[in-house]
C-alpha positions, 0 to 999 in steps of 0.5 A: 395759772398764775397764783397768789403763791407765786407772789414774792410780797405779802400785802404789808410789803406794798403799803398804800398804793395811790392809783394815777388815773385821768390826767389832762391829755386827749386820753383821760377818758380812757386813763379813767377807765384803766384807773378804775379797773386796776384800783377795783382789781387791787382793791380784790386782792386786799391791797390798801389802794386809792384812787388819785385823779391827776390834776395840778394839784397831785403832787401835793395830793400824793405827800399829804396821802403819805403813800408808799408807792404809785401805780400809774395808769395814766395815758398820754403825755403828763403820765407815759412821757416821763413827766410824773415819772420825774416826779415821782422819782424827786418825792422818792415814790416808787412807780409802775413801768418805766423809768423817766428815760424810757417813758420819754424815749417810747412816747416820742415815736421819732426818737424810737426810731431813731434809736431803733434804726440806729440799733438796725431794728426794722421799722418804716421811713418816715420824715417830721413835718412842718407848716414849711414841709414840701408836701410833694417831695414829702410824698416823692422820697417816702411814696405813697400812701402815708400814715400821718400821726402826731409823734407824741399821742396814743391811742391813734388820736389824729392819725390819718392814712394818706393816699394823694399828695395833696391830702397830705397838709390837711392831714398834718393840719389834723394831727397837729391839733393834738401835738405840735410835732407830726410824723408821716410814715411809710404805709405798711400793708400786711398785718398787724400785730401787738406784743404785750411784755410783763416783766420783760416777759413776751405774752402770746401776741395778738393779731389785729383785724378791722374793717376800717382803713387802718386800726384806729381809735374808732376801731380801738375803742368804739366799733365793736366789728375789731378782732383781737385774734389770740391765740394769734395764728402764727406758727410757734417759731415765727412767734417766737421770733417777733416777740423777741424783736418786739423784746429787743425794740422795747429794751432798747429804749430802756423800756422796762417793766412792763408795756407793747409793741406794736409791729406789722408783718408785710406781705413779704413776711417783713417785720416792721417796728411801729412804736412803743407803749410804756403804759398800755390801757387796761380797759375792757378793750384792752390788750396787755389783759386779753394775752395775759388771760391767754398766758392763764393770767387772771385780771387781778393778777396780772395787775399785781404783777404790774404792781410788783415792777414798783418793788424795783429799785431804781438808784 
């Protein structure tokens, strides 16, 4: 179990604490629930911490509240891409998880890949699309089926499994009402699996289950059918192995602090890189809390431990 005493900072070391939740992208109603649960947990643990909800306004919020620091529990683009990171970093406010280039790099899943692949990192084919795209020959290099999703959201907002080529503009037409740039990609079949990292630590993984066609943001945040299986069930030596995959694909980015992969494993017992998160949720569906409590991490702790990655000096 982690302790209070294992903690290298007194109460005094933080100073006021703004939490940044909300925010203006498609996952603000989520961003809200994850603010609100780390400001009730760093309110527990007697940290001086206030709840900030991002508007356009925040900057000005943030230097009127003189704050010491910032835990950023935003989701999607304006929080984990990089943008109030910048931000932050120009008012000399210390933050949460990663910096500017890590946050953008791991919001842009192309760029990811790209990186990943040029690393000779496992991850699937995809190709960007366009209203100019050849569906068909789209569907002929990478086959079929498809998963279509936008390049710059969480939370599987607009994401959609191709199974006929002529599905596939209306599934572009879909994703790109949430992000103007869409990704196809290889359709892995097998099972998926998410690798939350603390501090460049590896928190025991968690194996995915839904019985709807692909783990989705129904099955995220609204059925109540989804298993979050943890311990996972892999033998210690394969999950040794993929959390050190996922260590290496999160680092790659210049990803730090704390964040996920997501991965699946083929039938094959092929590992394939799926995409990063920088600032995973932490709602009462979340997984980043489920392995640390697994890990004998409580809630509150593990959101101080989160808190601690902003002690890190950045220059």
């Amino acid at each position: 179990m982690v302790s209070d005493t294992e903690n290298p900072y007194k109460l005094t070391d933080y100073g006021k604490v703004a939490v940044m939740m909300g925010g203006l992208s498609a996952e603000r109603e989520i961003s809200l629930e994850s603010g609100r649960a780390v400001l009730a947990a760093l309110e527990r643990k007697g940290v001086d911490a206030h709840a900030i909800d991002v508007q356009h306004d925040v900057l000005q919020k943030l230097q009127k509240g003189n704050f010491n620091r910032v835990f950023i529990a935003l989701h999607g683009r304006g929080g984990e891409d990089g943008v109030i990171q910048g931000a932050l970093d120009t008012l000399r406010l210390s933050y949460t998880g990663s910096n500017v280039l890590g946050s953008a790099l791991a919001m842009d899943k192309c760029r990811s890949k790209r990186l990943w692949q040029s690393h000779g990192l496992p991850t699937p084919a995809f190709m960007e699309l366009n209203e100019q795209s050849d569906w068909k020959k789209v569907c002929d290099e990478l086959g079929l089926p498809l998963m279509v999703k936008p390049v710059r959201e969480g939370s599987s907002l607009g994401a959609s499994k191709v199974t006929r080529a002529n599905d596939l503009k209306q599934a572009w037409q879909v994703a790109s009402k949430f992000d103007q740039r869409v990704m196809a990609e290889c359709w892995i079949e097998g099972t998926e699996y998410t690798v939350p990292i603390l501090e460049e630590r590896v928190l025991p993984l968690i194996r995915l289950e839904t019985p709807r066609e692909f783990y989705d943001y129904q099955a995220k945040y609204i059925e109540e059918t989804t298993q979050y299986i943890c311990p996972c069930g892999l033998a210690a030596k394969t999950e040794k192995q993929l959390g050190e995959l996922a260590l290496t694909a999160f680092l790659a980015l210049g990803a730090s602090g704390w964040g996920r992969i997501d991965l699946m494993v083929d039938k094959e017992d092929q590992p394939w890189l799926l995409e990063a998160n920088t600032i995973p949720g932490m709602t009462s569906h979340s997984l980043v809390p489920m392995a640390a409590k697994q890990a004998g991490m409580a809630f509150d702790d593990l959101v101080v431990r989160i808190l601690n990655t902003s002690m890190v000096d950045r220059s």
